[in-house]
N, C-alpha and C positions, 0 to 999 in steps of 0.2 A: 861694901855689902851689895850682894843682887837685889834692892829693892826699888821699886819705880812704885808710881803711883798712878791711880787710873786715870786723871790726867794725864801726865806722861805720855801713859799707852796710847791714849787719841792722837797727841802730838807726833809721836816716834814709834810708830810701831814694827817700823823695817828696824831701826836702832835696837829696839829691846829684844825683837825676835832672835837677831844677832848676837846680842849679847847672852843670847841662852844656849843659842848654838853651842858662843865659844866654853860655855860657864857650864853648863849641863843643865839649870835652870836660873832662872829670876822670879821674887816674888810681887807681888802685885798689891799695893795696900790701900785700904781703903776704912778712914775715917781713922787713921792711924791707927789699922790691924792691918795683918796679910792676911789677904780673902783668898788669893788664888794664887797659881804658880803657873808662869809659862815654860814648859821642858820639854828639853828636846826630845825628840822621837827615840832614839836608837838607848837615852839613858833612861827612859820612860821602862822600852821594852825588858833593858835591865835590871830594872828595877821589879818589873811585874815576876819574871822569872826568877831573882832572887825570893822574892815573895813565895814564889808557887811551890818554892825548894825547901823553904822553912815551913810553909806548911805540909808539905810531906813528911817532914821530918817528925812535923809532932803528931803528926798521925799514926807513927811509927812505935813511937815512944810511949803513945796512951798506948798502943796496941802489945807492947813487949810481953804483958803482965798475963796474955789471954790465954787461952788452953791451945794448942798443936796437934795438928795429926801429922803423921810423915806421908809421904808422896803415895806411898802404896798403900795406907787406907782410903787416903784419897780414890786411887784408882778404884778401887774394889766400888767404890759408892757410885762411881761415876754410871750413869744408866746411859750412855752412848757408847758402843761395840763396833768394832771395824767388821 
């Protein structure tokens, strides 16, 4: 398992940073719970954008249900004119 402890982390923390490198993350425990995670950047950012994608998604899906105009009532409302 990625787990180390906060000792550990004092002792080794070029080792554990590595090892999250290779792993995608490691957790960090303390007082025998995980408090924190060390992850690497690039699966971090992965992670945020997969995030950002499911919540679009469900913004989508509460939104299915609402009322529609089509493009040209739209236009007609629109008060800026070329």
């Amino acid at each position: 398992m990625n787990t180390y402890s906060v000792t550990e982390l004092r002792q080794k923390t070029s080792a554990i940073i590595k090892a999250a490198l290779e792993k995608g993350y490691v957790h960090i425990i303390q007082n025998s719970k995980a408090k924190v995670a060390v992850v690497d950047s690039d699966y971090l950012t992965t992670l945020q954008e997969a995030y950002e994608d499911y919540l679009d998604h469900q913004v989508i899906e509460n939104r299915r249900d609402e009322p529609t105009i089509t493009l040209e009532e739209y236009l007609k409302k629109d008060t800026i004119k070329p």
